[in-house]
C-alpha positions in Angstrom: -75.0 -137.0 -191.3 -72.3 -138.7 -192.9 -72.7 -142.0 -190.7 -76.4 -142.0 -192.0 -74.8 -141.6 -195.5 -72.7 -144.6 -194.9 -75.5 -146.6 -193.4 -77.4 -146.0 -196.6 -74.6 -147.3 -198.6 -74.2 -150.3 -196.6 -77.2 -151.4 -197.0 -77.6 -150.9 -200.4 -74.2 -152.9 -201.0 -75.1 -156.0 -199.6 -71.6 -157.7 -198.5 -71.6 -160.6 -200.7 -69.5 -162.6 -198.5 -70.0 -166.4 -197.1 -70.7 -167.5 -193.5 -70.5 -170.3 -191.7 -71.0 -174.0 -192.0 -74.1 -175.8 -193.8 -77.2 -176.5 -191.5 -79.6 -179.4 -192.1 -83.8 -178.6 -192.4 -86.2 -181.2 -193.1 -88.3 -179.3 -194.6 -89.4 -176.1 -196.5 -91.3 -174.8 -193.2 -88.2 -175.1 -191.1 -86.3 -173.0 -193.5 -88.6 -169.8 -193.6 -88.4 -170.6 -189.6 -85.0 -169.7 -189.6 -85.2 -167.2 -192.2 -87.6 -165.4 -190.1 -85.4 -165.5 -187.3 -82.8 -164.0 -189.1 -85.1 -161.4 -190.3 -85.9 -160.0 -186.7 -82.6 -160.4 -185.2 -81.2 -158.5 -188.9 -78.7 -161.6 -189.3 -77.9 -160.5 -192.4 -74.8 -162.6 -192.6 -76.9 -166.2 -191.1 -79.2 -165.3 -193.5 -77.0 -165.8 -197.0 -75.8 -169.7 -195.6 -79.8 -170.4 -196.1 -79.5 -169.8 -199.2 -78.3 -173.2 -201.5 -75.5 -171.8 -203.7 -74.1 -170.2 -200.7 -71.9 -173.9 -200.6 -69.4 -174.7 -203.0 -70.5 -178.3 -203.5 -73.7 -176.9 -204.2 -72.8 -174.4 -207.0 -70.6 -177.6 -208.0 -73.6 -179.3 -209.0 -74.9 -176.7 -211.8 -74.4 -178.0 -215.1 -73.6 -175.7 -217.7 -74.2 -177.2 -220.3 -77.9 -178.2 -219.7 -78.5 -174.9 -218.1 -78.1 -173.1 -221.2 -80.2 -175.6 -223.6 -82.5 -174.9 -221.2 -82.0 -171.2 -222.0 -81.7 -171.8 -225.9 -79.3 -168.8 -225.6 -75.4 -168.4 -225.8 -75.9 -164.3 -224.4 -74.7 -164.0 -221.2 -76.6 -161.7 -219.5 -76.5 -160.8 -215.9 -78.8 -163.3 -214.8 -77.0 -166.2 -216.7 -73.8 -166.5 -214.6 -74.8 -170.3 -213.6 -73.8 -170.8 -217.0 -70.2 -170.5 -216.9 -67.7 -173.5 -216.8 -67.4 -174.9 -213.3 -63.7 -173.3 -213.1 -65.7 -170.0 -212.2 -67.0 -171.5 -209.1 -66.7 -168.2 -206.7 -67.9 -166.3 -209.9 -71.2 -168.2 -210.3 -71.6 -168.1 -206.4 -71.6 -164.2 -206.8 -74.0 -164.1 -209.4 -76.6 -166.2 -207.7 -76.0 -164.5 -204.2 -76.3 -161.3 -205.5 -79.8 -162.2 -207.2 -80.9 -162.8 -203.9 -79.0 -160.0 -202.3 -81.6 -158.2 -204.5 -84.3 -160.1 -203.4 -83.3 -159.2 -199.5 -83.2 -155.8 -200.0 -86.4 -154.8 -202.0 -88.3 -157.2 -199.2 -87.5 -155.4 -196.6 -87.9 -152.0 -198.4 -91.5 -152.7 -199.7 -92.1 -153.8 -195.7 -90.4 -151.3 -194.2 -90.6 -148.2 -196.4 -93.7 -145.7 -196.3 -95.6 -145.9 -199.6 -95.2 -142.4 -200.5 -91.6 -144.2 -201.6 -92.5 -145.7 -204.4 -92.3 -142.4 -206.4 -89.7 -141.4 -204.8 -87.6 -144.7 -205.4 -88.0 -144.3 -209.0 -86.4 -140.9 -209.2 -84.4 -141.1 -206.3 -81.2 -138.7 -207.9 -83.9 -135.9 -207.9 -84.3 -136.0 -203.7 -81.0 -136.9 -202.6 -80.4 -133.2 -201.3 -83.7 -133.5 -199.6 -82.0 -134.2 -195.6 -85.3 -134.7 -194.4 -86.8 -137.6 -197.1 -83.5 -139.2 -196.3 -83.4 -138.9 -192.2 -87.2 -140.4 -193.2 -85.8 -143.1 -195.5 -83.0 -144.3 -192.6 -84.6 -144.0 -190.1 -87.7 -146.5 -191.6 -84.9 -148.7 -192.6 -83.4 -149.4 -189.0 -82.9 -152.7 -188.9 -84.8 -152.5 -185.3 -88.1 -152.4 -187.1 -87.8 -156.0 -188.0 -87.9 -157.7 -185.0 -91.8 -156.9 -184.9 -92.1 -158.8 -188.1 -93.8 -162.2 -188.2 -94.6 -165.0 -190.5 -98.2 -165.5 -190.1 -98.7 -168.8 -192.8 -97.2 -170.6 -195.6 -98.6 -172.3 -198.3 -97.9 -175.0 -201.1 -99.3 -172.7 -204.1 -101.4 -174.1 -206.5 -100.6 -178.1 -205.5 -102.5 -179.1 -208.7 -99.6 -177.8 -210.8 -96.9 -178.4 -208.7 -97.6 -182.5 -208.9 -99.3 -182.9 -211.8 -97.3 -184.7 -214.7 -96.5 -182.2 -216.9 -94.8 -180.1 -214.0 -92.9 -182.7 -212.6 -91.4 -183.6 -216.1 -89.9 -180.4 -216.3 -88.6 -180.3 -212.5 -87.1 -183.6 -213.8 -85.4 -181.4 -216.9 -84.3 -178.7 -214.1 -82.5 -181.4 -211.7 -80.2 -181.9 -214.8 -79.7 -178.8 -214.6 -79.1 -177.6 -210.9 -78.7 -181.2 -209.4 -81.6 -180.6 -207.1 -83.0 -183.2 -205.9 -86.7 -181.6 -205.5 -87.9 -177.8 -205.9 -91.6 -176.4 -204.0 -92.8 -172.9 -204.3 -94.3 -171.6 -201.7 -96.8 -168.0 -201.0 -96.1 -166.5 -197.2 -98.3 -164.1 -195.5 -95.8 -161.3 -193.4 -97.6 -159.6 -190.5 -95.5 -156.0 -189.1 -97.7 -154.3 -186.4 -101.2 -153.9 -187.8 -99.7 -154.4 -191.9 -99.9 -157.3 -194.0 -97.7 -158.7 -197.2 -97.6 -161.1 -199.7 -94.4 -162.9 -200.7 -93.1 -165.7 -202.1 -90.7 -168.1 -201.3 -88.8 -171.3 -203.6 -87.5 -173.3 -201.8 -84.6 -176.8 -202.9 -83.8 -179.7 -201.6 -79.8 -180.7 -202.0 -79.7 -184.5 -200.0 -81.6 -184.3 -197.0 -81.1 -180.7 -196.8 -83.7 -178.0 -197.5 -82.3 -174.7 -198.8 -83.7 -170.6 -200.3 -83.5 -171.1 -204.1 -84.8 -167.2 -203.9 -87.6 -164.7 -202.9 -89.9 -165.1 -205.7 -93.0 -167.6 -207.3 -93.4 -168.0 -210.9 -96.2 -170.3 -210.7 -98.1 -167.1 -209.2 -96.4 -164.5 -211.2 -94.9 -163.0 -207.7 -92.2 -160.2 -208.8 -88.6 -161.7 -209.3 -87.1 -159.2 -207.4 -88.7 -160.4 -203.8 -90.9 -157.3 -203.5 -93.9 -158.4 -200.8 -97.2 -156.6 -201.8 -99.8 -154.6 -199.3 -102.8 -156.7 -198.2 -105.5 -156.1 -195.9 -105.4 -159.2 -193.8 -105.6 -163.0 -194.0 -109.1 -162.6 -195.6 -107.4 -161.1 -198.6 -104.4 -163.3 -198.8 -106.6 -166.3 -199.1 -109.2 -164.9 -201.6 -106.1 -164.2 -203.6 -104.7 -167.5 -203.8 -107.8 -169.5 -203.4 -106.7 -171.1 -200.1 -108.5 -172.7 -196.6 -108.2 -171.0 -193.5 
């Protein structure tokens, strides 16, 4: 029991280190590729150097200045360590990797993670001296499970936002901000066995490199913290966002 305990720790501690060397994709698609790959091989360390501000010259690039006029704000909350002085490089890094460390972890939970969790989750202090929830909680979290996940589709959400003029003036305002040199959101449909989810994915482009910016989508209100919602199939995923098969 206490190796299971230690399991569950670990993977709710996310190591928060950086691995290898930066990898060039052409394009958003090639990205969640690889991502997915990751995913079902549990790459959890191959999975972080997708992720832009995993690279010091990228976190170099984040302006501090224009990132909190963009804010209007001078509080430094937890998600506003971009905005320190470039001098707190490895600081920043951690703040933004552990966004998406957050992101990693409550995808794979809402995937993996029976649905009689979700009360549970919320009052979890209550249960930990329950042995049997928690063999039930590892053992849905083995890592194992993931290799049967799959990326069925991407999409460009909502197109007629994303270009339109009034959209692209503000990406223009966030470049000063992140140097960027372009930003796409995108909506993915996951497939596990006979289950379906929702998720999101941003993606940036840093020279003729396509990175993660993180596991959410504002434009279609998906949850900040990369949670990936129940569906009943493809049907439902394209009623919901209005798409083409």
């Amino acid at each position: 029991m206490r190796l299971k305990w230690l399991v569950f720790l670990v993977f709710f501690g996310f190591s928060l280190q950086i691995f290898g060397e930066s990898q060039s994709y052409s394009s958003p698609e090639e990205v969640a590729r690889a991502f997915m790959e990751d995913m079902q091989k549990a790459d959890f360390e191959h999975i972080y150097t997708l992720n832009a501000y995993s690279y010091d010259e990228i976190v170099d690039k984040l302006d501090a200045g224009a990132l909190l006029h963009r804010a209007q704000t001078l509080i430094m909350s937890q998600n506003m360590g971009s905005t320190l002085p470039r001098a707190y490089g490895p600081l920043i890094k951690m703040n933004i990797l552990g966004r998406y460390s957050t992101q990693l972890k409550m995808l794979i939970s809402s995937i993996l993670l029976p649905e009689e969790f979700d009360d549970y989750l919320s009052a979890m202090p209550q249960y930990l001296n329950d042995e049997d929830l928690i063999d039930l909680y590892l053992t849905s979290l083995d890592v194992r499970r993931l290799k049967k996940l799959e990326l069925v589709r991407m999409d460009y959400v909502l197109p007629d936002i994303q270009d339109s003029p009034r959209f692209l003036e503000n990406l223009e305002r966030q470049k000063a901000s992140y140097g960027f040199d372009d930003k796409k959101e995108y909506t993915l449909l996951y497939q596990r066995e006979d289950e379906y989810f929702d998720g999101a994915m941003t993606f940036v482009k840093y020279g003729d490199s396509w990175y993660i910016d993180g596991l959410e989508g504002l434009l279609q209100n998906a949850s900040s913290s990369g949670v990936a919602g129940p569906l009943s199939g493809l049907r439902e995923y394209l009623n919901l966002y209005k798409l083409e098969n």
